[in-house]
Biotite code that builds the C-alpha atoms (Angstrom):
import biotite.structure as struc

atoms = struc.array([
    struc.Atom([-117.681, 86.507, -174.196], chain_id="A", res_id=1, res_name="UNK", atom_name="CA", element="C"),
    struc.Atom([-119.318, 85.458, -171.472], chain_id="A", res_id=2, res_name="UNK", atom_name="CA", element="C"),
    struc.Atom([-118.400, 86.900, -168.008], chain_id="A", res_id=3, res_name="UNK", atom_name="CA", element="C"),
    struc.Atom([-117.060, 83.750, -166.484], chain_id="A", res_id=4, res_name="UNK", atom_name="CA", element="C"),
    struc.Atom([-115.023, 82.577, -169.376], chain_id="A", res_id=5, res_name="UNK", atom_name="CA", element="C"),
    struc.Atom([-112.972, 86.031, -169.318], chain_id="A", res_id=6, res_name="UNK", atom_name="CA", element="C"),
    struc.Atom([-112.488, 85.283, -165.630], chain_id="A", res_id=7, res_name="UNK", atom_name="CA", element="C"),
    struc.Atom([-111.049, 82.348, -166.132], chain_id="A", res_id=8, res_name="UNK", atom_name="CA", element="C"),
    struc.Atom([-108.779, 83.871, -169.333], chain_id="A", res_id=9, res_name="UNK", atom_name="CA", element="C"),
    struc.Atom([-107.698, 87.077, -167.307], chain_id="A", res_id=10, res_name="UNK", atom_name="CA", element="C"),
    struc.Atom([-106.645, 84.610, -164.079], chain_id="A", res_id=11, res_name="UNK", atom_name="CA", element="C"),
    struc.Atom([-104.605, 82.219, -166.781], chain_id="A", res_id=12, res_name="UNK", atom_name="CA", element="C"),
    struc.Atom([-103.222, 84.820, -168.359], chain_id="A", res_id=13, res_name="UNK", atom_name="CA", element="C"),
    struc.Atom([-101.814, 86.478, -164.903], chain_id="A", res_id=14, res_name="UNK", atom_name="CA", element="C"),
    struc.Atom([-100.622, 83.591, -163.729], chain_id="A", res_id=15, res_name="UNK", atom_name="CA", element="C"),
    struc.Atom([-98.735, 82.422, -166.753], chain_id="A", res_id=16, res_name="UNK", atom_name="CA", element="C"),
    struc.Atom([-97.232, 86.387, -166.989], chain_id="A", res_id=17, res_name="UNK", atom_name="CA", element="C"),
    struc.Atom([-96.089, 85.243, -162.885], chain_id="A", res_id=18, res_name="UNK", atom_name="CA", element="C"),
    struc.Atom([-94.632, 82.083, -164.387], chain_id="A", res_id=19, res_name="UNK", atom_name="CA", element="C"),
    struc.Atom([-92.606, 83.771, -166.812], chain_id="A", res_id=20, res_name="UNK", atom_name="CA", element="C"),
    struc.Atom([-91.273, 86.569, -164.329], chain_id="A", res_id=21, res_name="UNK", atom_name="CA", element="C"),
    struc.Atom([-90.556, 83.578, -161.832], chain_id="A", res_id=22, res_name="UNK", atom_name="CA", element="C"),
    struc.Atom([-88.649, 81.798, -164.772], chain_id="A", res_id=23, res_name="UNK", atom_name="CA", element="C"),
    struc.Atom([-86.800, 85.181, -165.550], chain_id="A", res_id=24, res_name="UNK", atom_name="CA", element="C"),
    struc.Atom([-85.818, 85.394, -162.412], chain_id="A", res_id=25, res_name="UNK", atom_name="CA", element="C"),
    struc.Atom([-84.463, 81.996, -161.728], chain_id="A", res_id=26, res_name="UNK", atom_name="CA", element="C"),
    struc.Atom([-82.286, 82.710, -164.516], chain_id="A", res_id=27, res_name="UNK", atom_name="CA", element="C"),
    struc.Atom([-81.112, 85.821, -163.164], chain_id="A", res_id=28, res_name="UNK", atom_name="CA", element="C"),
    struc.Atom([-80.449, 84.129, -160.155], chain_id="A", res_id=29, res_name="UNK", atom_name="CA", element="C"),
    struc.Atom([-78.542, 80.853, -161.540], chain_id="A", res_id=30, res_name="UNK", atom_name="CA", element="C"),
    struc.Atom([-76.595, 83.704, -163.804], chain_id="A", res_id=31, res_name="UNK", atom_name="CA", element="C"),
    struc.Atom([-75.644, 85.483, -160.678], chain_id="A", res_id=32, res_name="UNK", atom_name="CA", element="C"),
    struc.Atom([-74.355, 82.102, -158.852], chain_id="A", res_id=33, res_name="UNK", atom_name="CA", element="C"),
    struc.Atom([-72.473, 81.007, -161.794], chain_id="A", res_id=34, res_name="UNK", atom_name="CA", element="C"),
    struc.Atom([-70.783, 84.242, -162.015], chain_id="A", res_id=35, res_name="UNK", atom_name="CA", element="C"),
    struc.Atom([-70.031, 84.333, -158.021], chain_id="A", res_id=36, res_name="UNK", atom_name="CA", element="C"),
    struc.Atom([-68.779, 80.613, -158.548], chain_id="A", res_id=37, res_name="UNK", atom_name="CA", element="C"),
    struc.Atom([-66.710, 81.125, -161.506], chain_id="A", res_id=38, res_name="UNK", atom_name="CA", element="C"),
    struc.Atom([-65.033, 84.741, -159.317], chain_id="A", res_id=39, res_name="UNK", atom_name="CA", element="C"),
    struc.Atom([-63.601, 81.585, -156.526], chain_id="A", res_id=40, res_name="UNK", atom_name="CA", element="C"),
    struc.Atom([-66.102, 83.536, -153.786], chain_id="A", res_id=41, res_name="UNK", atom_name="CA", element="C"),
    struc.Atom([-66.890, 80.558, -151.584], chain_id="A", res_id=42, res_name="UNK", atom_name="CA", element="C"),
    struc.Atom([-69.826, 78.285, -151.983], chain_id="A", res_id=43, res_name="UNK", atom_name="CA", element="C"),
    struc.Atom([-70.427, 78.966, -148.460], chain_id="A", res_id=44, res_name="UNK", atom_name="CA", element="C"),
    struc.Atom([-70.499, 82.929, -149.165], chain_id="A", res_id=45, res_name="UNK", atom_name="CA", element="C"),
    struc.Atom([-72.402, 82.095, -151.970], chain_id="A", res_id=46, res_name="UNK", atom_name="CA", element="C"),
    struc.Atom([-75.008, 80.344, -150.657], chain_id="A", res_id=47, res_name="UNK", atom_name="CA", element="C"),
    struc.Atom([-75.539, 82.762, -147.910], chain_id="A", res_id=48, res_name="UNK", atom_name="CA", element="C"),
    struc.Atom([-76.568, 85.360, -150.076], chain_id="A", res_id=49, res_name="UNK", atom_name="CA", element="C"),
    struc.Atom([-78.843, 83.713, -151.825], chain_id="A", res_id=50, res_name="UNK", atom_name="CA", element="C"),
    struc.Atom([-80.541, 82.710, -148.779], chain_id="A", res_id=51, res_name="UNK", atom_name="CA", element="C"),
    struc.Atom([-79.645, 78.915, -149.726], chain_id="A", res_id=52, res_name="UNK", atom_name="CA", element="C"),
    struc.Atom([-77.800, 76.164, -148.473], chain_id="A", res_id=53, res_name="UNK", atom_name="CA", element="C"),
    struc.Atom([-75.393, 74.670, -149.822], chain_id="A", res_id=54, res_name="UNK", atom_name="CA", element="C"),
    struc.Atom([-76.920, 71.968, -150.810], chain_id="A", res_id=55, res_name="UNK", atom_name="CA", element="C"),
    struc.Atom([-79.739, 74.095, -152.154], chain_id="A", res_id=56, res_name="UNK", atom_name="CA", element="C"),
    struc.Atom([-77.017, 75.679, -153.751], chain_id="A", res_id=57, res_name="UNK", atom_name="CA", element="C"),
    struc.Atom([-75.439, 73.097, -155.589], chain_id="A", res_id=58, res_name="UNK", atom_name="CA", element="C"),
    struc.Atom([-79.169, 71.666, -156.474], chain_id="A", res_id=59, res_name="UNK", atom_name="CA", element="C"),
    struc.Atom([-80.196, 74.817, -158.285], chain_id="A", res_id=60, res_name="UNK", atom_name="CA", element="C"),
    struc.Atom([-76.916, 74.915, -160.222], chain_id="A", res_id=61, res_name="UNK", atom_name="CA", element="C"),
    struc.Atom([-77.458, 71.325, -161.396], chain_id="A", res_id=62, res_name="UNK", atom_name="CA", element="C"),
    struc.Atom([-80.395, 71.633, -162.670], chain_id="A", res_id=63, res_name="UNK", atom_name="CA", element="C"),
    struc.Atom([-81.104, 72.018, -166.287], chain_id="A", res_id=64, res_name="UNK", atom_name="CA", element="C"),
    struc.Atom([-81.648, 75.879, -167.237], chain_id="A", res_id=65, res_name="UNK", atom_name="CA", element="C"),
    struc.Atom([-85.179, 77.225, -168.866], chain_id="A", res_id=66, res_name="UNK", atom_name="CA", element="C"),
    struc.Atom([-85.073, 78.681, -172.215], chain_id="A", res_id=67, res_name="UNK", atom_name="CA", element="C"),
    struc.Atom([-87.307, 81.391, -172.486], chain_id="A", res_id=68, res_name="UNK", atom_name="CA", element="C"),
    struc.Atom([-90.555, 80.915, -174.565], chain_id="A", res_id=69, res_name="UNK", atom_name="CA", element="C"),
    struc.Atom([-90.875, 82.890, -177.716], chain_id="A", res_id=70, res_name="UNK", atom_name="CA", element="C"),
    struc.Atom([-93.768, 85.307, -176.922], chain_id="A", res_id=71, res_name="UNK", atom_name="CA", element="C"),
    struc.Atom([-94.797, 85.068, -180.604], chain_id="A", res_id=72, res_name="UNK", atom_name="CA", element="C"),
    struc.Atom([-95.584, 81.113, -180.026], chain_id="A", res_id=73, res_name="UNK", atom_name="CA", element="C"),
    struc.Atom([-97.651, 81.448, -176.951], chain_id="A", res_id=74, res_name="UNK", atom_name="CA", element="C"),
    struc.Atom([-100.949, 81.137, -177.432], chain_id="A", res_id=75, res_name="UNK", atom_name="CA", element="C"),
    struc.Atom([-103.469, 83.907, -177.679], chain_id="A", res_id=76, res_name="UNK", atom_name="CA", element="C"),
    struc.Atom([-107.163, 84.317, -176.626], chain_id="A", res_id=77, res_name="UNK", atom_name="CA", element="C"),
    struc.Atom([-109.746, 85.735, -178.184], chain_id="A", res_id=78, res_name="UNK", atom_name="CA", element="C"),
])
């Protein structure tokens, strides 16, 4: 394979590994608030330790979840 080409596949492949870990950790995150939220802590409380405001707060927990891709269906280079 040329030189270039497995550039290009090892810098796609890192950076869709980052996207995944980012996605995990969203979830983590809006699993987290949800569980903060549904103990009555305050939104306010809440929000300040995520580093959020509130109405960052209430924007991430509105927003649809991710699923997690099955690793078996992602693609795979040569």
């Amino acid at each position: 394979m040329d030189k270039h080409l497995r550039n290009i596949w090892s810098a796609s492949a890192e950076l869709e590994m980052i996207q995944f870990q980012t996605d995990q950790a969203h979830e983590h995150l809006v699993q987290a608030l949800c569980e903060a939220m549904a103990a009555q802590i305050s939104p306010a409380a809440v929000a300040t330790a995520a580093n959020m405001s509130l109405s960052e707060l209430f924007d991430t927990l509105r927003r649809p979840r991710t699923t997690m891709p099955d690793r078996a269906q992602t693609r795979s280079h040569p």
